[in-house]
N, C-alpha and C positions, 0 to 999 in steps of 0.2 A: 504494500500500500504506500501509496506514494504523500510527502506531508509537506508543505503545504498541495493539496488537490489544487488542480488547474482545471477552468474551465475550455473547454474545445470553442466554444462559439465567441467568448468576449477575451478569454487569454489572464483571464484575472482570479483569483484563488479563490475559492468556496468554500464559505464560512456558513456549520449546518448541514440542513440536507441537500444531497445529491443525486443523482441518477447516474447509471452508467453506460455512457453513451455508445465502448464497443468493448467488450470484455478483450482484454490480450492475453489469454492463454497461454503458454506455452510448457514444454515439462520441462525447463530449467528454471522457470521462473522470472524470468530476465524482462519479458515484457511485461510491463504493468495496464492495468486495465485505464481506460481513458473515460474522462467525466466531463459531467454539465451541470450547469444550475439546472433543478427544476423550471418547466413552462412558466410563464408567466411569476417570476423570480425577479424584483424588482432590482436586485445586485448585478443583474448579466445586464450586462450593457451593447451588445452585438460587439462585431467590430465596426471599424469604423468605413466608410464608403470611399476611403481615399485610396490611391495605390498606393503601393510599398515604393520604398527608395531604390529596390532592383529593379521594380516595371516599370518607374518613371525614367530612370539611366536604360536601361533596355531599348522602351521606345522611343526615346532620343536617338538611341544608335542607329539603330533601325532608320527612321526616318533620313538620318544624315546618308546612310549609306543607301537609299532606294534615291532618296534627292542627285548623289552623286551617280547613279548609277543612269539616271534618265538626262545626267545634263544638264540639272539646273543647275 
C-alpha cells in the first residue's frame, strides 16, 4: 500500500476514503494498486485543461519543422 495515496485523475493525495481505480496485481508484489477520490469528492480537483510543458515544446517543434519543411 502505497502512503501518501495519489489520486489518478487530479494527481493530489487522498485524505479518507478511496476507490480503486485499477488493482496492480502482480506475484512479487512490486506493482501497487492505483487510486481515486471517490465521485463527486469535493478534494479531486481534475486536472487541469492546459498542456504539459513536453506538448507545448513538442508542438513548437513540430510546427517549426513542417513551417521549414513547406518553405515558409
Amino acid at each position: 500500500m502505497t502512503f501518501p495515496r495519489i489520486c489518478v485523475n487530479c494527481d493530489h493525495s487522498i485524505v479518507g476514503d478511496f476507490e480503486v481505480a485499477v488493482e496492480g496485481f502482480s506475484a512479487s508484489g512490486a506493482r501497487d494498486d492505483t487510486y481515486r477520490h471517490p465521485a463527486g469528492d469535493p478534494a479531486c480537483t481534475g486536472r487541469t485543461a492546459d498542456r504539459s510543458v513536453v506538448s507545448r515544446a513538442l508542438g513548437a517543434a513540430v510546427a517549426e519543422s513542417v513551417s521549414r519543411f513547406r518553405g515558409a
